[in-house]
C-alpha positions in Angstrom: 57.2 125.5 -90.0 54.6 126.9 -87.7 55.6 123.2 -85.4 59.0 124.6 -85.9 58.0 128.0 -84.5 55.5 126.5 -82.0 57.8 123.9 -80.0 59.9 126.5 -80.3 58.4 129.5 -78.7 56.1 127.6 -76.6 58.4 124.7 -75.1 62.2 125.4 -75.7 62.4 129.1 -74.9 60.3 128.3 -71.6 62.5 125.4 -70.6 66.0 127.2 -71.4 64.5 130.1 -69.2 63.9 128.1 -66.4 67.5 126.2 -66.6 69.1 129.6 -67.4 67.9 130.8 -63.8 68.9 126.9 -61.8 72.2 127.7 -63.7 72.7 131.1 -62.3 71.3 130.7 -59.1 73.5 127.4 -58.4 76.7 130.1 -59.5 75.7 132.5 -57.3 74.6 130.3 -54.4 76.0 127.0 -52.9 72.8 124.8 -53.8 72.4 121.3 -52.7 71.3 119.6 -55.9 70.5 116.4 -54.4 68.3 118.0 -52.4 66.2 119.2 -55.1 66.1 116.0 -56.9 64.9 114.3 -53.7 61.5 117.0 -53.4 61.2 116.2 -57.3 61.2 112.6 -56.8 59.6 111.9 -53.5 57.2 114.8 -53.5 56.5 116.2 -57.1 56.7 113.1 -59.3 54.2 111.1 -57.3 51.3 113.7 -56.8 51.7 114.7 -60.5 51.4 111.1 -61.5 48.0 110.3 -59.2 46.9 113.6 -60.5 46.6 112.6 -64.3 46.0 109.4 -63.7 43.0 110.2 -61.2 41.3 113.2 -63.9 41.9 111.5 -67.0 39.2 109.7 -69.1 40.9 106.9 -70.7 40.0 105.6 -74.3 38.8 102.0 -74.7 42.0 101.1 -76.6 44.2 101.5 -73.3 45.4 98.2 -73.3 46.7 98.1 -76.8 48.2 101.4 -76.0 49.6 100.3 -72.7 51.2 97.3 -75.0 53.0 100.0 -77.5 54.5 102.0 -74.8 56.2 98.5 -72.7 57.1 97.7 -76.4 58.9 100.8 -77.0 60.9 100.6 -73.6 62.4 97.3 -74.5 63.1 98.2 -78.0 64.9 101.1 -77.1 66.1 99.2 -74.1 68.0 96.7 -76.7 69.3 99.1 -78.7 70.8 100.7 -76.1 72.8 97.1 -75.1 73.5 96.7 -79.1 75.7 100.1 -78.9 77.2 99.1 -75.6 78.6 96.3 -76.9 79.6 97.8 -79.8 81.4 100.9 -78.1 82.4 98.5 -75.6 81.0 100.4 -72.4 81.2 99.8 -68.8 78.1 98.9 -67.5 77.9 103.0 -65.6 77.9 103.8 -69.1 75.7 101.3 -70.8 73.1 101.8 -68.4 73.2 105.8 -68.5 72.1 105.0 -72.5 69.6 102.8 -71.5 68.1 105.6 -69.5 68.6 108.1 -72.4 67.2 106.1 -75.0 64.7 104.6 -73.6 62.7 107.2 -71.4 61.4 110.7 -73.2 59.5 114.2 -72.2 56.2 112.8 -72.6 54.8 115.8 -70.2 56.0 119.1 -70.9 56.7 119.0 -74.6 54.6 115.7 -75.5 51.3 117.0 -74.1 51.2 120.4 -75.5 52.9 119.1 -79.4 49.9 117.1 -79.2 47.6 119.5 -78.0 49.1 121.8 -80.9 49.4 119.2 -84.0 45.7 118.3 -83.2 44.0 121.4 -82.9 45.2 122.6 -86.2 43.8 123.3 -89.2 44.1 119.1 -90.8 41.4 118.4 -87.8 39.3 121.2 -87.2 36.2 120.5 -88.5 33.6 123.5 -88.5 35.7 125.0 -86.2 36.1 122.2 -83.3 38.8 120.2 -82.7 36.9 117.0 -82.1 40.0 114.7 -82.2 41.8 116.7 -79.7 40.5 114.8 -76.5 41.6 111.3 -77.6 44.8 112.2 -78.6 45.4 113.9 -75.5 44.1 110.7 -73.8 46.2 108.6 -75.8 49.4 110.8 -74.7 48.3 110.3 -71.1 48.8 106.9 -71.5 52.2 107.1 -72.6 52.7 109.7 -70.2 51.5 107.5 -67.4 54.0 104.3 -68.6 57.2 106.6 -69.2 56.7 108.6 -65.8 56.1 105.5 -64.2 59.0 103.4 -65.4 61.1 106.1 -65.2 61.3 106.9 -61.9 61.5 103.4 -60.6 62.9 101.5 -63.4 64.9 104.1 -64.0 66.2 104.3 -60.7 67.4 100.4 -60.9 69.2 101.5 -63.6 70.6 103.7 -62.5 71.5 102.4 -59.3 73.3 99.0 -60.7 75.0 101.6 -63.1 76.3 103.2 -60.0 77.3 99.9 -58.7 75.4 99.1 -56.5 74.1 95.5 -55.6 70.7 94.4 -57.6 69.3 93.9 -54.5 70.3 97.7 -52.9 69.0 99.2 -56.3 65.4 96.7 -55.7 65.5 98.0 -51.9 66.2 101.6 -53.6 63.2 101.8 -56.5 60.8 100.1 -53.2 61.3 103.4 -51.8 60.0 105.3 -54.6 56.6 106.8 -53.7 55.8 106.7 -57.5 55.5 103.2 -57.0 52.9 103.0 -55.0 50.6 106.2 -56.3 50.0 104.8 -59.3 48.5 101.6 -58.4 46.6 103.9 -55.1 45.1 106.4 -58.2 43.6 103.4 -60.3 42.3 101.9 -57.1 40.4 105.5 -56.0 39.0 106.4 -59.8 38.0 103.1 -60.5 37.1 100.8 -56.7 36.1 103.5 -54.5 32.7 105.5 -54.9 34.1 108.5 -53.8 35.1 112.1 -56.3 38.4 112.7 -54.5 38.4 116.1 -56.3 35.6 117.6 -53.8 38.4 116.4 -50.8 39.5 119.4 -48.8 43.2 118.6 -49.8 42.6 118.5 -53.5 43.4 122.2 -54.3 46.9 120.9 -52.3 47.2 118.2 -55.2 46.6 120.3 -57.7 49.9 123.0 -56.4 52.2 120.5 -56.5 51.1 119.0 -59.5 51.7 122.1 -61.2 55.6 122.5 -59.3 56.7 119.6 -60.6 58.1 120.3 -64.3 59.4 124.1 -63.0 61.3 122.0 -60.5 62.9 119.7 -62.8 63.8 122.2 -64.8 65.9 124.7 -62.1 67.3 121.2 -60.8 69.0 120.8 -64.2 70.0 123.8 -64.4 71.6 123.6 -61.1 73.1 120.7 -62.4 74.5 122.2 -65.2 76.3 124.7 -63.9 78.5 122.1 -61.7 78.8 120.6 -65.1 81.5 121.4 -68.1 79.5 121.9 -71.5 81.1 121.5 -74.3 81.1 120.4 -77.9 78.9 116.9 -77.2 80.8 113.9 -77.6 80.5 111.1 -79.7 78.1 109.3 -77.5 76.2 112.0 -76.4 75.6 112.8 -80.2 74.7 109.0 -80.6 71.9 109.0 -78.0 70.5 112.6 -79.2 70.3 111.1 -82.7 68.7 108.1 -81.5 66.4 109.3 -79.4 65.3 111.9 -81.7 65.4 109.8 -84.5 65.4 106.3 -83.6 62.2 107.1 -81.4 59.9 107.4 -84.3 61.7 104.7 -86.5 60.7 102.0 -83.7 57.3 103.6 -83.1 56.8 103.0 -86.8 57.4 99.4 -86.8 55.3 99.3 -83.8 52.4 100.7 -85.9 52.9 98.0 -88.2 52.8 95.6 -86.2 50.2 96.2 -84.4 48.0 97.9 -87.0 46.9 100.8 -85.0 44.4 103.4 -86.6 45.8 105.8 -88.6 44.6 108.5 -86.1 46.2 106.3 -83.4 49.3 105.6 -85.7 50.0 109.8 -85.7 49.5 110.2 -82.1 52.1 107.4 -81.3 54.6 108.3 -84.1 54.5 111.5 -83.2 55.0 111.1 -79.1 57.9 108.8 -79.8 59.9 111.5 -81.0 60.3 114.2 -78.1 63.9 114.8 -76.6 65.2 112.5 -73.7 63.2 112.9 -69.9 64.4 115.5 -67.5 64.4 113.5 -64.7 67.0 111.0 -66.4 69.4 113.7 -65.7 68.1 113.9 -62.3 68.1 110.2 -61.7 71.8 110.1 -62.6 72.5 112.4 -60.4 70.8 111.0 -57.1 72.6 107.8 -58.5 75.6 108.9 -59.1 75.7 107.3 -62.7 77.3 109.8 -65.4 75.4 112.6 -64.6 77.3 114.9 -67.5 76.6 112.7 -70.1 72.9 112.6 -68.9 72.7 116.2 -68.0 74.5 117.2 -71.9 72.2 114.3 -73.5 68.8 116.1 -71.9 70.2 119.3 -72.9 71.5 118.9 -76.2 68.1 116.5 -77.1 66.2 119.6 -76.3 67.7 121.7 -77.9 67.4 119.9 -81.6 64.0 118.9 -80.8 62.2 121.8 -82.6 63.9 120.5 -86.0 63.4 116.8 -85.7 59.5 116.8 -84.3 58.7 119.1 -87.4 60.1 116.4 -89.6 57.9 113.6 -87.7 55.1 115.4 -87.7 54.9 116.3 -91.5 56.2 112.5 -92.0 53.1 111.0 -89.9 50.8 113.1 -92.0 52.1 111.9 -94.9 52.5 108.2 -94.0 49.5 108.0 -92.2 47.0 110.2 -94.2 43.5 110.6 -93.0 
């Protein structure tokens, strides 16, 4: 219960308040929505993403990690083509699952559930929380793959969902800055003698950094409020349910496979089970592919995520017991 209460008070009522005020202001006021998704993408997304990538300490177990977190894309990147064919979608709507399933909020509610689950009382030892710092550098990985793919693979996605060309969507993810900060940060922490946080312009990094998720969040409610909410359809219930739930079925046979830790095994169980990315909502929108079923699948996800990451947690405990 105190997850419940913590994801809760901590992540949801923050995040609803944010949206609630993009959802009034875009009432109120004729905003340009694609404008805002354009400073998230192009100017937000990319600084945040050399940012933790650039001040992170990485644990020697990255690549195995790194492995995991492709493995769970194209897992969830399959099951989303199984219940296309089986609901017989047009690719726009096959491909705004794919996005749903298989790209989550690893940032804004991954990183502090983490940061919560192990600081408590199962792993404080005299006090300290001495496993804290690897999970949280194991959640940066995953953090670094899902911002990464989604805001470039995503946007191919997207993009073919929206029919356009392979090619135009190709020529459209090349434009991506994200694309090209991530290889620049691994370049400057680990080629380049030099601690780019002593460089007059760091303190600049570090203000966008931190504008990026408030951003996201106003956008969709902006969004929203050009959007009819109502009772979610079948397959918006069908991607909540399997992103919620499905997340942490797959990241269990993952484990398995690859015989992670069990410390390792709770960190990943438990990541795999936050609600759908905000900037899939985002993405469909600059795209133009569904952008109420991703903007009600985001919400919705969200908004049962309290509920469902309890469960996980308590059933990583018990399934992985350390």
């Amino acid at each position: 219960m105190n997850v419940f209460f913590y994801v809760l008070t901590n992540n949801i009522l923050p995040i609803i308040f944010i949206v609630a005020l993009g959802y009034i202001m875009s009432r109120r006021f004729p905003l340009d929505v694609k404008t805002l998704s354009r400073t998230n993408f192009y100017v937000f997304v990319p600084v945040f993403t050399f940012y933790l990538i650039y001040t992170t300490d990485l644990p020697d177990s990255i690549l195995l990690v790194l492995l995991f977190a492709v493995c769970m894309l194209v897992l969830n990147y399959l099951l989303a083509r199984l219940i296309a064919r089986v609901r017989h979608y047009d690719i726009s709507m096959r491909n705004a699952m794919m996005n749903a399933l298989m790209f989550y909020n690893s940032g804004n509610i991954g990183i502090p559930l983490v940061t919560l689950v192990f600081s408590s009382v199962p792993f404080l030892i005299n006090g300290e929380t001495p496993f804290l710092a690897q999970a949280l550098a194991i959640q940066v990985i995953i953090l670094v793959v899902q911002n990464g793919t989604t805001n470039t693979l995503g946007f191919y996605i997207a993009g073919v969902g929206s029919h356009m060309s392979w090619k135009d969507a190709l020529k459209s993810v090349l434009q991506i800055p994200t694309m090209y900060t991530i290889p620049l940060a691994f370049l400057l922490k680990y080629l380049i003698p030099y601690d780019f946080t002593q460089f007059p312009l760091w303190a600049a990094i570090k203000y966008l950094k931190e504008g990026l998720v408030p951003l996201a969040l106003f956008t969709l409610g902006a969004q929203l409020a050009r959007t009819k909410i109502t009772r979610p359809s079948a397959d918006i219930s069908i991607a909540v349910i399997l992103r919620l739930l499905g997340g942490p079925i797959l990241a269990l046979l993952l484990i398995l496979i690859f015989h992670f830790d069990t410390f390792t095994s709770q960190v990943l169980m438990i990541s795999s089970a936050v609600p759908t990315a905000l900037n899939t909502a985002l993405i469909a929108v600059e795209r133009d592919n569904q952008p109420e079923f991703a903007s009600q699948t985001v919400l919705y996800a969200t908004l049962l995520s309290p509920v469902t990451l309890a469960l996980v947690v308590y059933l990583s405990r018990l399934v992985f017991p350390m």
